[in-house]
Steps between C-alpha positions, in 0.01 A plus 500: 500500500764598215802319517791686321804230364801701397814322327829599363461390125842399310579418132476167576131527622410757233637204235280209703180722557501571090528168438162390645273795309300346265489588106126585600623774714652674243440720223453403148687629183429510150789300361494451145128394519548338814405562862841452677523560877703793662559717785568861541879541640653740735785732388731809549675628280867508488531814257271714301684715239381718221543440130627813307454630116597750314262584233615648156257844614724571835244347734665269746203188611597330760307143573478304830333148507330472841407102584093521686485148540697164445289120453665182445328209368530150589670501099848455395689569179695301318822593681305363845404892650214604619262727279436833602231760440628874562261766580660871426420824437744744287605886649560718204672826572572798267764748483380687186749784341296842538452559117308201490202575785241672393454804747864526483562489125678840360224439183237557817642818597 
């Protein structure tokens, strides 16, 4: 026999329920030398842009930060937040002026 329980969770029970997990249920961090407790945290994000440069050569790099992953440890700074560990990854792209590729250098020609 399987008996299913299904419940409309609120903030308010979210809050309560995290309350009750145990340091021992969650992961620990290197902190400074120090295993400090932490839990991975849910996220969206609320805009992703790009980061553009102009190099000196013509080639325009653009950079985008994309966040993997997001902990927060049972830590606070000196200001009273929370500590956070970001997990990212960088996108490079290129747009390289023609004279500078090599297949498509006029020297190559």
């Amino acid at each position: 026999m399987v008996l299913l329980y299904t419940k409309t969770w609120n903030m308010v029970d979210i809050c309560e329920l995290r309350a009750y997990i145990p340091n021992t249920m969650k992961k620990m961090f290197k902190m400074l030398g120090k295993d400090v407790p932490g839990e991975e945290i849910s996220f969206e994000p609320e805009r992703e842009g790009w980061d553009v440069y102009l190099l000196e050569d013509g080639t325009k790099l653009k950079l985008k930060t994309v966040v993997t992953r997001i902990d927060r440890l049972d830590a606070y700074r000196p200001d009273g937040d929370p500590v956070y560990i970001v997990h990212s990854s960088n996108v490079v792209s290129l747009d390289v002026p023609e004279s500078l590729k090599k297949d498509g250098s006029s020297q190559n020609r």
